[in-house]
Z-matrix of the N, CA and C atoms (Angstrom, degrees):
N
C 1 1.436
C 2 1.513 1 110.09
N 3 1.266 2 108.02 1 156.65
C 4 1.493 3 99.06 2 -165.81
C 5 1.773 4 95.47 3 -95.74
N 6 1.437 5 124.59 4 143.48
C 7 1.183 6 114.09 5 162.97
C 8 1.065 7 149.66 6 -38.33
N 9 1.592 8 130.02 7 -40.51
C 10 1.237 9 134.36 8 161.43
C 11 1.505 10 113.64 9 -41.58
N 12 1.435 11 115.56 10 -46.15
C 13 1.192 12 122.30 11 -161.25
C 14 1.751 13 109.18 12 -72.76
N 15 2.045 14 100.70 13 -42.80
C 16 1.456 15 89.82 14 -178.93
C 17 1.491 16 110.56 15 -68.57
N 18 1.332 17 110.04 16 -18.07
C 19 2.129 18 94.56 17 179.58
C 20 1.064 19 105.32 18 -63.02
N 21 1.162 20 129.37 19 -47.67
C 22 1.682 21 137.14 20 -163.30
C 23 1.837 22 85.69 21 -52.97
N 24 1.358 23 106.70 22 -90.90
C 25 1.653 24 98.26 23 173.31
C 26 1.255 25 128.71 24 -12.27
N 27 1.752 26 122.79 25 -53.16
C 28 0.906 27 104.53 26 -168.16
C 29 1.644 28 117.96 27 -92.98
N 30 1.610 29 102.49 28 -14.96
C 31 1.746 30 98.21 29 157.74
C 32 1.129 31 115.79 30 -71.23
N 33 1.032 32 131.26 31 -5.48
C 34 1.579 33 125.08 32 171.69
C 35 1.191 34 113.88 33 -98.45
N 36 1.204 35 137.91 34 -16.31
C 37 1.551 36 140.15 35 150.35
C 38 1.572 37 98.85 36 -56.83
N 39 1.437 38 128.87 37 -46.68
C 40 1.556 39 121.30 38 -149.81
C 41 2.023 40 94.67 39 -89.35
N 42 1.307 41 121.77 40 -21.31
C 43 1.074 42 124.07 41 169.58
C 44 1.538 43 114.28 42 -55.97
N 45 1.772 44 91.97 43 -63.70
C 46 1.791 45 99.09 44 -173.98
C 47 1.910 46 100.82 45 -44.50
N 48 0.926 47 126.26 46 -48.45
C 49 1.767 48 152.74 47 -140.07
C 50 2.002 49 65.82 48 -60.85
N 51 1.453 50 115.06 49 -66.30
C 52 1.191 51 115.31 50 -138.92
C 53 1.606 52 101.49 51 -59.37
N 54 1.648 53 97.15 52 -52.23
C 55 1.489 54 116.04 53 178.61
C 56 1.678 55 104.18 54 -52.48
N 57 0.565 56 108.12 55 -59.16
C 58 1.759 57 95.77 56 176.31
C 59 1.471 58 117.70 57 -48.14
N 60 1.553 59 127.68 58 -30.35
C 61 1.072 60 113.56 59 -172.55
C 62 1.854 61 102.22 60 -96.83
N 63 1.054 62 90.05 61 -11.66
C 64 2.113 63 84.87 62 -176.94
C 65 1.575 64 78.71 63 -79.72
N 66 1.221 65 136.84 64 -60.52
C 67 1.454 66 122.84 65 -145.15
C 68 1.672 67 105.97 66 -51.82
N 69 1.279 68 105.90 67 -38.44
C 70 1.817 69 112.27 68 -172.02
C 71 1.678 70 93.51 69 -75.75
N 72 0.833 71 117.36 70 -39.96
C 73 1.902 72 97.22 71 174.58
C 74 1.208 73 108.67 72 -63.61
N 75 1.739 74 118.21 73 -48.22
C 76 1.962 75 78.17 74 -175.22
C 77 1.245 76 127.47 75 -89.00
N 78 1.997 77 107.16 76 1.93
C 79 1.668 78 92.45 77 169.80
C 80 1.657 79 103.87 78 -90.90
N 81 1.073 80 124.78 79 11.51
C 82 1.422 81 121.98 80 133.49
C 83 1.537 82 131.74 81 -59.68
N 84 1.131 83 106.89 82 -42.01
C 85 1.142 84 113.46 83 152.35
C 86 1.430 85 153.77 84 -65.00
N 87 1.733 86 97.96 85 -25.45
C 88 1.668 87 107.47 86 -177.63
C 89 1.549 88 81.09 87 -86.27
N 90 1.308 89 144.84 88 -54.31
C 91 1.078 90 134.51 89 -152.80
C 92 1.872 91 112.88 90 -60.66
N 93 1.411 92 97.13 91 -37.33
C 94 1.852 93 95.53 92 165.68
C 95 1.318 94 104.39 93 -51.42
N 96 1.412 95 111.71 94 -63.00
C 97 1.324 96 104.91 95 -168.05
C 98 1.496 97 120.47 96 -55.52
N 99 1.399 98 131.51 97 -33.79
C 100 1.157 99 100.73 98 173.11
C 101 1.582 100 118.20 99 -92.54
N 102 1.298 101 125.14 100 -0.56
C 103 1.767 102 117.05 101 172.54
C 104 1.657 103 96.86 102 -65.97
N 105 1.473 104 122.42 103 -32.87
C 106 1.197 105 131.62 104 -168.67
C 107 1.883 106 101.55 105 -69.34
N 108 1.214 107 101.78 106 -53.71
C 109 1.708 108 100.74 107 -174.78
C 110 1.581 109 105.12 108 -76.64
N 111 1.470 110 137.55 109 -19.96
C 112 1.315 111 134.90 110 160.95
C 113 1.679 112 120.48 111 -57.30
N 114 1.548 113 96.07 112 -32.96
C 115 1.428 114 103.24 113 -166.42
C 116 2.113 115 101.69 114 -91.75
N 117 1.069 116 109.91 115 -13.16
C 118 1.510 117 98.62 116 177.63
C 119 1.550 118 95.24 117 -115.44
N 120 0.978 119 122.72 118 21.79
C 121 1.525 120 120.56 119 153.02
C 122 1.289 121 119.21 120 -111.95
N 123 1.266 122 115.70 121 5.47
C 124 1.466 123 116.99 122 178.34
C 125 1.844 124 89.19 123 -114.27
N 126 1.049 125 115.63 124 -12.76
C 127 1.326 126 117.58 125 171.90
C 128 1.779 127 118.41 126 -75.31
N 129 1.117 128 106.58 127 -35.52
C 130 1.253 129 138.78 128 158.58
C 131 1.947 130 116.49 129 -46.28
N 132 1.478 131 80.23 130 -82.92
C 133 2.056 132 77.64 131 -163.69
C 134 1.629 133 77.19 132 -99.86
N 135 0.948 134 157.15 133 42.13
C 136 1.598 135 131.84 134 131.86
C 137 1.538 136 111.30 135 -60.20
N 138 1.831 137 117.23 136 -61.84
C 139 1.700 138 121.38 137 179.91
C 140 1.052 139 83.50 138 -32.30
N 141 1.629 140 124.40 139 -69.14
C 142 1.880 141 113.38 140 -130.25
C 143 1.944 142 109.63 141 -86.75
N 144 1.413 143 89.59 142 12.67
C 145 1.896 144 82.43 143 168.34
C 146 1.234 145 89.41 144 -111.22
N 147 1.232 146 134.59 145 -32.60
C 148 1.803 147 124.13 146 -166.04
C 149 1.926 148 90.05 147 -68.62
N 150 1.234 149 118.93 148 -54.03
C 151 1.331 150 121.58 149 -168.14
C 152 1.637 151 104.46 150 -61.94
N 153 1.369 152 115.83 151 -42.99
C 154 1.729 153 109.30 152 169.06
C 155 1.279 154 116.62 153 -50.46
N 156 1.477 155 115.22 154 -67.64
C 157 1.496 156 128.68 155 159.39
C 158 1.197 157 126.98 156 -20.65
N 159 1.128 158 132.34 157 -96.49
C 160 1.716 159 163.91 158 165.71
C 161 1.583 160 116.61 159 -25.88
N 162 1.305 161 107.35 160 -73.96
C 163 1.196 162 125.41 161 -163.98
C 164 1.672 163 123.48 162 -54.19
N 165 1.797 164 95.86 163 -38.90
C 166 1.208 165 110.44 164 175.98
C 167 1.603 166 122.29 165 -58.30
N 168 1.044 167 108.49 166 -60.18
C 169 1.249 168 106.15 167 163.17
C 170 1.581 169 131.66 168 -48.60
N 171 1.456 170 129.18 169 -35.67
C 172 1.285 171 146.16 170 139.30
C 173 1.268 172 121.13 171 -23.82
N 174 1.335 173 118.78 172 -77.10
C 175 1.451 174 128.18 173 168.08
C 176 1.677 175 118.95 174 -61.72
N 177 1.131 176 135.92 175 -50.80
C 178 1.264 177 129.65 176 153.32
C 179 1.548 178 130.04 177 21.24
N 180 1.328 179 85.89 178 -71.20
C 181 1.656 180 86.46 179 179.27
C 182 1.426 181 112.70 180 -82.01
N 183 1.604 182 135.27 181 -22.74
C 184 1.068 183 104.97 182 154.63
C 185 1.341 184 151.05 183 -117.30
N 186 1.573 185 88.55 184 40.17
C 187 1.909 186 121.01 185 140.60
C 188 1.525 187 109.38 186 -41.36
N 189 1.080 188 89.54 187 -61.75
C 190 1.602 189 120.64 188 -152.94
C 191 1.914 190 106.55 189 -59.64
N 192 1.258 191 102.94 190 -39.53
C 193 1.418 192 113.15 191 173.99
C 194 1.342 193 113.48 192 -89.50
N 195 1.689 194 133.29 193 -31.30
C 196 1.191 195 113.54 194 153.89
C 197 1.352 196 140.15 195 -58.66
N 198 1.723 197 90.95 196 -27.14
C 199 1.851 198 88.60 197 173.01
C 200 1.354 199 110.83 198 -60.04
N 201 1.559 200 111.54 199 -44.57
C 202 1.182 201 113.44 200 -162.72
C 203 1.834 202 103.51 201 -65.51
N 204 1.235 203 130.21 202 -38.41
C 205 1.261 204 113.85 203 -161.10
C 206 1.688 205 98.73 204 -104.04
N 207 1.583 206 122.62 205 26.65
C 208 1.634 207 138.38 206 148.20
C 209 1.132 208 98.92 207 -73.41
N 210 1.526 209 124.90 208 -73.31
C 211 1.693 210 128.46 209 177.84
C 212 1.329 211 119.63 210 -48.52
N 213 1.214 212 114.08 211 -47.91
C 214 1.750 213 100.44 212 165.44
C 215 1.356 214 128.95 213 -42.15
N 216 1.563 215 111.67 214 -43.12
C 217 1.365 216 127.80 215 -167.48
C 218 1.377 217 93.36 216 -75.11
N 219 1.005 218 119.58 217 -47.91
C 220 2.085 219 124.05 218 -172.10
C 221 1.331 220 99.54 219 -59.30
N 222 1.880 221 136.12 220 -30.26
C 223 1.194 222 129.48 221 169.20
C 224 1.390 223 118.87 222 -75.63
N 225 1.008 224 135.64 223 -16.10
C 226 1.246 225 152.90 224 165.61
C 227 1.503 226 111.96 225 -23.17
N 228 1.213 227 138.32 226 174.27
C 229 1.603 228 136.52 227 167.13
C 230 1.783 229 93.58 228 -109.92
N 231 1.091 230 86.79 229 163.99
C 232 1.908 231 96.65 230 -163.66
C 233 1.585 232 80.34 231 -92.12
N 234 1.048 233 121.30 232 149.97
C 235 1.658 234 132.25 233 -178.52
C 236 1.787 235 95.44 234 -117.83
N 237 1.441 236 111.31 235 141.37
C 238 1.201 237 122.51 236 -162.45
C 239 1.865 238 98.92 237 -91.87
N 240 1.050 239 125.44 238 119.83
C 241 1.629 240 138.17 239 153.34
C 242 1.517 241 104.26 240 -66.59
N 243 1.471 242 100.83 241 131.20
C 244 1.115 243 105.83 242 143.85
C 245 1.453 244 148.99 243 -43.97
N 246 1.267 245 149.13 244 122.71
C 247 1.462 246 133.49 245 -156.23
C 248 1.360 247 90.70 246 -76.47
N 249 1.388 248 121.58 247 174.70
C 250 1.546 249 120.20 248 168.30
C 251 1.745 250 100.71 249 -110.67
N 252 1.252 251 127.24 250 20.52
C 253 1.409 252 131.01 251 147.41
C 254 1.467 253 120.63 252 -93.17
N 255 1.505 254 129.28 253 17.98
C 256 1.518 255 120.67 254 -147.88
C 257 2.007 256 60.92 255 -139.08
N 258 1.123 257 130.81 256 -19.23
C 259 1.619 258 108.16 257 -160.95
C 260 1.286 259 105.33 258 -84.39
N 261 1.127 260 138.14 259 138.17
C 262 1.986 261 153.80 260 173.80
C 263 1.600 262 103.65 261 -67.19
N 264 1.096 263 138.31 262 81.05
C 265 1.298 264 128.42 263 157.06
C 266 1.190 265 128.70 264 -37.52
N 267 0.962 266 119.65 265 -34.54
C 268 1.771 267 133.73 266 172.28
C 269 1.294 268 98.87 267 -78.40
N 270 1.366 269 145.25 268 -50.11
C 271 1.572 270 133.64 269 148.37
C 272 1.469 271 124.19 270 -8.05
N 273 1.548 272 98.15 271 -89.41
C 274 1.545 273 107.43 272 176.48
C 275 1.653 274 117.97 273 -52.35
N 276 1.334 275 124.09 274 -44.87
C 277 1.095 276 120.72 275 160.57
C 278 2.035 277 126.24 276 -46.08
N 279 1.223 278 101.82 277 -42.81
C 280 1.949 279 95.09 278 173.44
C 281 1.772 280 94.32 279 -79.29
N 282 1.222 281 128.45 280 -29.83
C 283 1.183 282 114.64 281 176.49
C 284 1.082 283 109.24 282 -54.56
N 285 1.255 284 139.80 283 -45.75
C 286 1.633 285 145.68 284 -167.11
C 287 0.945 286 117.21 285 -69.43
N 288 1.549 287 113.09 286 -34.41
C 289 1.623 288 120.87 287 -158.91
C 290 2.080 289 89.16 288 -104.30
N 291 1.266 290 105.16 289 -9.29
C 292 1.608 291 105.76 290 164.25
C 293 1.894 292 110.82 291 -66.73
N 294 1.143 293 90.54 292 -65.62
C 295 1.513 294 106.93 293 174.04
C 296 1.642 295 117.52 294 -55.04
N 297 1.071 296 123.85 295 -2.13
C 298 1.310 297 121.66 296 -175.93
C 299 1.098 298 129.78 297 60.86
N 300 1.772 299 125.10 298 20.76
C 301 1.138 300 155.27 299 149.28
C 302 2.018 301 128.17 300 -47.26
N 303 1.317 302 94.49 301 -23.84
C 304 1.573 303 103.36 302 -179.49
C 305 1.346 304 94.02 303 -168.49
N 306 1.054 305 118.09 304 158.87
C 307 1.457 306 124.43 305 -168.23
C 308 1.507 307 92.86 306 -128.35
């Protein structure tokens, strides 16, 4: 073989050599990446199926007692407020200045 030709060969053997070894790092790499993106997505929607699942039944009953003590309150008699035109400003004010609140 003529020399020129075996260098060419043999840099091209020492090229492939290289390319072969980057290629196995990054499918070393894509493969982290996806056990990595499987594993924080199961980190993800695991809570929210246990919480779909689970919870409902858990909480339930005290649904169940707030409704009930919402409707009580709705039976209730409406209790009358004061208007804030019916209040004495000059009232609350000697009250204050009773209390030692404003002088």
């Amino acid at each position: 073989m003529e020399p020129d030709i075996k260098a060419l060969l043999e840099e091209n053997l020492r090229l492939t050599r290289e390319v072969h070894v980057m290629m196995k790092r990054t499918r070393r790499y894509m493969a982290t990446r996806t056990v990595l993106t499987l594993i924080s997505f199961a980190l993800i929607v695991g809570p929210l199926l246990f919480a779909a699942f689970y919870l409902p039944p858990l909480i339930g009953p005290y649904i169940e007692q707030y409704q009930q003590l919402m409707n009580n309150l709705e039976q209730l008699p409406a209790v009358p407020t004061p208007s804030k035109s019916k209040v004495d400003i000059e009232q609350l004010l000697d009250q204050a200045r009773q209390f030692g609140i404003i002088k």
